[in-house]
C-alpha positions in Angstrom: 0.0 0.0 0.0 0.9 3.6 -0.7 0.7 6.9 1.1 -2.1 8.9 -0.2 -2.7 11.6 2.2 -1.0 12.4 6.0 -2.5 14.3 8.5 -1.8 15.3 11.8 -5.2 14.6 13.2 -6.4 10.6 13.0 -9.8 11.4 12.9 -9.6 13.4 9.6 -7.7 10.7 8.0 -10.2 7.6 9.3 -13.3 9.9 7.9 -10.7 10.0 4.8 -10.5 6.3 5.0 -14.6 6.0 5.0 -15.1 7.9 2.0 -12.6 6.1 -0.4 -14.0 2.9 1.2 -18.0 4.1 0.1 -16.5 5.0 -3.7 -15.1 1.8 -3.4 -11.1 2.2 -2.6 -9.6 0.2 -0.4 -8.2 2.1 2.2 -6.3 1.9 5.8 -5.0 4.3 8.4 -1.3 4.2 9.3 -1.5 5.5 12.7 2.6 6.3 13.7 2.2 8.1 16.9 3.6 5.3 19.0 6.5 5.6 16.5 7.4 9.6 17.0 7.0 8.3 20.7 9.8 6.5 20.4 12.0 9.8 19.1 10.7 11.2 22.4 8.0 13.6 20.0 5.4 15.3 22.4 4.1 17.1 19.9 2.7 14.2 17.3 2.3 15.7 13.6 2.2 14.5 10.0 1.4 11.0 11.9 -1.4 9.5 10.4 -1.6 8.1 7.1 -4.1 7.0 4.9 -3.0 4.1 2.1 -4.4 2.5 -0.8 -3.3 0.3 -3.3 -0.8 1.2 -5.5 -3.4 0.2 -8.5 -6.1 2.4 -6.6 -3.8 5.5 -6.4 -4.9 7.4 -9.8 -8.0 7.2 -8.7 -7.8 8.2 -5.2 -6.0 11.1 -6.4 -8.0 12.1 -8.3 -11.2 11.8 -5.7 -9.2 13.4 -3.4 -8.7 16.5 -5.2 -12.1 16.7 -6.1 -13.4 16.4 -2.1 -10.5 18.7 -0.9 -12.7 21.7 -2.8 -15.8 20.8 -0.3 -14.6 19.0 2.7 -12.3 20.8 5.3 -11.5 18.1 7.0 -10.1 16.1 3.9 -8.3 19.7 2.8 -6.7 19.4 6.1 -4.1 16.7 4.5 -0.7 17.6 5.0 1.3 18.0 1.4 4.9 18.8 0.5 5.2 22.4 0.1 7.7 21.8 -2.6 6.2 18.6 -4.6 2.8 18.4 -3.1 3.9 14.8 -2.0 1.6 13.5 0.8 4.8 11.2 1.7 5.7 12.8 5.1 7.9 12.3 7.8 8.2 14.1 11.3 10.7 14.4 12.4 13.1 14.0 10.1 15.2 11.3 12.3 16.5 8.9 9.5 17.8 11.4 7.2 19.8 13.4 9.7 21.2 10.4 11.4 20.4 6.9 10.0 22.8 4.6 12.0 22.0 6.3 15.3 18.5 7.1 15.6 18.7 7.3 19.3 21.0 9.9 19.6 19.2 12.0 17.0 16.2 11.2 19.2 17.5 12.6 22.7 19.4 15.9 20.7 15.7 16.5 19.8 14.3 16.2 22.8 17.2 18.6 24.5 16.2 21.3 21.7 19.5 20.5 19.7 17.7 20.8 16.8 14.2 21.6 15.6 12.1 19.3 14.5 11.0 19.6 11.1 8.6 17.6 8.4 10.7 15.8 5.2 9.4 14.6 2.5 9.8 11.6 1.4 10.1 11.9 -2.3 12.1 15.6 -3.1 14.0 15.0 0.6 12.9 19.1 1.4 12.9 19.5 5.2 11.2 22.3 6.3 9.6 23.4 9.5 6.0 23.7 10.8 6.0 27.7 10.0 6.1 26.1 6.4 9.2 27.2 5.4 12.4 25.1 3.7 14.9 24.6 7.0 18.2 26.0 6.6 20.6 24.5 4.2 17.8 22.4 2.8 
């Protein structure tokens, strides 16, 4: 399955969910709160993700697009500012330290460094005032 939307609240994604499920998409909610736990992340964002099928994705797209005009709470889906890629990650812990996750993990949590959103498929980071972080 594939990410087709990422929101911060759970509740928009599972209504998500319901509607690709009632135009007949399969769909699931990716719920990685428990994993930003782990990084010591308070402050859960970009942590719930809605997936399809890869075969279903055209046209979940294009639905979504469509329901974003008249539903807020589907609008409310989290998108690359650079790409629009709904492929989000927060925080950024595997790109800035891949072999020692941990470490990355507690300099977070001592305010080391911000925390910002990455995507996934253009690698911008950038933080929650929406701008690119510095030297991305």
């Amino acid at each position: 399955m594939v990410t087709i939307a990422t929101f911060n609240e759970p509740a928009k994604a599972k209504h998500l969910k319901e509607r690709l499920r009632t135009s007949g998409i399969e769909a699931d909610v990716h719920n990685e709160k428990h994993g930003q736990a782990v990084h010591l992340v308070r402050d859960a964002q970009a942590n719930a993700k809605v997936m399809v099928h890869e075969q279903d994705f055209g046209k979940a797209q294009q639905l979504l697009v469509e329901w974003e005009e008249t539903d807020p709470d589907i609008a409310a889906a989290m998108r690359c500012p650079q790409c629009q890629s709904p492929r989000i990650q927060y925080p950024q812990t595997a790109q800035k330290f891949p072999f020692i996750p941990g470490l990355y993990s507690v300099l977070l949590a001592l305010g080391i460094f911000e925390k910002e959103f990455y995507c996934e498929d253009c690698h911008l980071t950038w933080g929650k005032d929406g701008k690119p972080a510095s030297g991305a």
